[in-house]
C-alpha positions in Angstrom: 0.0 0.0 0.0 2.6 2.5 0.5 4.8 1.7 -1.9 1.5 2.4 -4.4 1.0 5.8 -3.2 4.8 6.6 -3.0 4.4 5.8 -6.8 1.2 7.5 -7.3 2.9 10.8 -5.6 5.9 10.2 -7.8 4.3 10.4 -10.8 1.9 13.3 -10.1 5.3 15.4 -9.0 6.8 14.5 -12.0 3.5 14.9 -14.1 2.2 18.6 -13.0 -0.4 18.3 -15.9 -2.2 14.6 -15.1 -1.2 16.2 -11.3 -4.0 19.1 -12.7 -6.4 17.3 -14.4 -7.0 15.2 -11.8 -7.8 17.7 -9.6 -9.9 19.3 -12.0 -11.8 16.1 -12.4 -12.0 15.5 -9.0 -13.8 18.9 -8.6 -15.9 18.8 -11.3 -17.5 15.6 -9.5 -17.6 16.6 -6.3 -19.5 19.6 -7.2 -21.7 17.7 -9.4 -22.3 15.3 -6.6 -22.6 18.4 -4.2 -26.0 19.2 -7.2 -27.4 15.1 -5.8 -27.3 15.5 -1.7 -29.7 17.0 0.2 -29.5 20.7 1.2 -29.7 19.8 5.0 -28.6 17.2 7.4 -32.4 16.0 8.3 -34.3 17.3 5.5 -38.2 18.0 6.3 -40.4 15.4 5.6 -43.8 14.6 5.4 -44.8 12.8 8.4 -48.7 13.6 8.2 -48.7 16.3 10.3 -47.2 20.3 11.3 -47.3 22.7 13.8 -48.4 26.2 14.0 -47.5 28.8 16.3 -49.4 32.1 17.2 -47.3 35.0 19.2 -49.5 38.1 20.2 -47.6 40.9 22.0 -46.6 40.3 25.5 -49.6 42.3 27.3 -52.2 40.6 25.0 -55.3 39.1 26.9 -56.4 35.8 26.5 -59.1 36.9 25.1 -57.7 38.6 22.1 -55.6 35.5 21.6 -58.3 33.5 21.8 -59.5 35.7 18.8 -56.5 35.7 16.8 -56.7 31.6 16.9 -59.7 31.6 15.8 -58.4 33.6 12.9 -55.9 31.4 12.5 -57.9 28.0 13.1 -60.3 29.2 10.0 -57.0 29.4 7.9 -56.0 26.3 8.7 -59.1 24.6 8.3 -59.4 25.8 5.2 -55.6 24.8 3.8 -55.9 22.2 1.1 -54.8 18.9 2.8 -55.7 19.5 6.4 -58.3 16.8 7.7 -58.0 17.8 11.4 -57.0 20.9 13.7 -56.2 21.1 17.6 -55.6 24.4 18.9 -54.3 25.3 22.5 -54.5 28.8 23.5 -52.5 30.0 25.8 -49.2 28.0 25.8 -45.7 28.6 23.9 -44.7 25.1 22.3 -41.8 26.8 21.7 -40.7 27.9 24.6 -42.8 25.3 26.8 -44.3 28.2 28.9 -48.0 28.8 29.9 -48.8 32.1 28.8 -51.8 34.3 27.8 -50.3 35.7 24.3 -49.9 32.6 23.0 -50.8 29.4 21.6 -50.4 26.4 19.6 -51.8 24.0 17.0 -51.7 20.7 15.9 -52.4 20.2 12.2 -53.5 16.3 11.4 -53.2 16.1 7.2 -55.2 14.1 5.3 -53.9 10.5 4.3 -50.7 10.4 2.2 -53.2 8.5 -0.9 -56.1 11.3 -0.6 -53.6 14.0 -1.0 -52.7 14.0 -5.0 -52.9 17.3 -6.0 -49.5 19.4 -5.9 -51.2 21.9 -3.5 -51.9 18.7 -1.2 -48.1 18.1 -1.2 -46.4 19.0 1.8 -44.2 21.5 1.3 -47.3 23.3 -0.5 -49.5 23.0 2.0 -46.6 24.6 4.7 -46.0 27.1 2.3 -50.1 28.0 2.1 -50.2 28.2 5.5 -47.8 30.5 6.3 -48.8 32.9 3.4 -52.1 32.9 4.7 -51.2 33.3 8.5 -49.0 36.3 7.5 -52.0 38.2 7.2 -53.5 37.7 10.7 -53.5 41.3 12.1 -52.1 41.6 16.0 -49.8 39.1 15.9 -47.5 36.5 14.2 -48.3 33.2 13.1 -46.4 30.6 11.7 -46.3 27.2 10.5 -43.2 24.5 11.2 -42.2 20.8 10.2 -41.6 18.8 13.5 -37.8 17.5 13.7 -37.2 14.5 11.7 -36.2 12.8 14.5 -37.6 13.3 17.3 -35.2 15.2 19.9 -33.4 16.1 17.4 -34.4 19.9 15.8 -34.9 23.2 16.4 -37.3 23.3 19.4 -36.0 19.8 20.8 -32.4 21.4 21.8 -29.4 19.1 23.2 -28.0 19.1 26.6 -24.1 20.1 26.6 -21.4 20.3 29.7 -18.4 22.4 28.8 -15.3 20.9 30.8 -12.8 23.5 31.5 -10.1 20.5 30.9 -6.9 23.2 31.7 -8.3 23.5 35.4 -10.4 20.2 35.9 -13.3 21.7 37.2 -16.9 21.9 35.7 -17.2 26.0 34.1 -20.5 25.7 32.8 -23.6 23.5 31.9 -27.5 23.7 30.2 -29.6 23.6 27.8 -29.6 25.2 24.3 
């Protein structure tokens, strides 16, 4: 084995051009390679359900939000590809805290085989959603994937313990 690559860098030292073409080639196919894989580590996928998310300013009532999910529960009920909705008022998925200015909903899609129509498609239907819930007045309201794995995404977070290994003692720990 190393006397093949002693001979392989022998010959590419000696050869600056096939030394150059390689490399060319090899670039050319990573970067057509790069064109094949997936943008992200765990792309989105359809899993037959999302997530919606309504903030209202931080002295909002429950009442008003109660009003804006309503808004925002007619949207969503009206989205191509959504059999069922579950709204929550008053609770931050994201941040896990019970609150009065916001809430939460859980959007239950219709089977993968009813939904043939390119607006029915997942990414479409996200899409729909959060053009539509742009629009609600007072507030914002979005729509999210959940993490392809669950535990694992934005709003499932990872527990860390940095080690200060120079001194040996623990310098900081949490949650991100």
């Amino acid at each position: 084995m190393t006397n093949g690559y002693v001979s392989a860098c022998r010959l590419l030292i000696r050869k600056p051009l096939i030394a150059i073409l390689l490399l060319v080639g090899v670039t050319i196919f990573t970067g057509m390679l790069g064109k094949r894989v997936p943008g992200s580590f765990l792309p989105d996928e359809d899993q037959g359900y999302f997530y919606a998310q309504v903030i209202l300013p931080d002295a909002a009532s429950l009442q008003r939000t109660d009003e804006v999910m309503r808004q925002a529960e007619e949207i969503l009920r009206a989205t191509p590809g959504v059999e069922y909705v579950t709204t929550v008022t008053g609770y931050n998925f994201l941040t896990g805290v019970n609150t009065t200015h916001s809430g939460i909903f859980f959007i239950t899609l219709k089977e993968w085989g009813y939904r043939k129509a390119p607006d029915e498609q997942y990414t479409a239907i996200l899409k729909h959603a959060n053009s539509e819930l742009s629009k609600i007045p007072g507030g914002r309201a979005f729509a999210f994937s959940p993490p392809a794995i669950p535990g694992i995404g934005t709003s499932g977070g990872v527990t860390f313990i940095l080690q200060d290994r120079g001194q040996g003692h623990l310098v900081s720990g949490g949650e991100c």
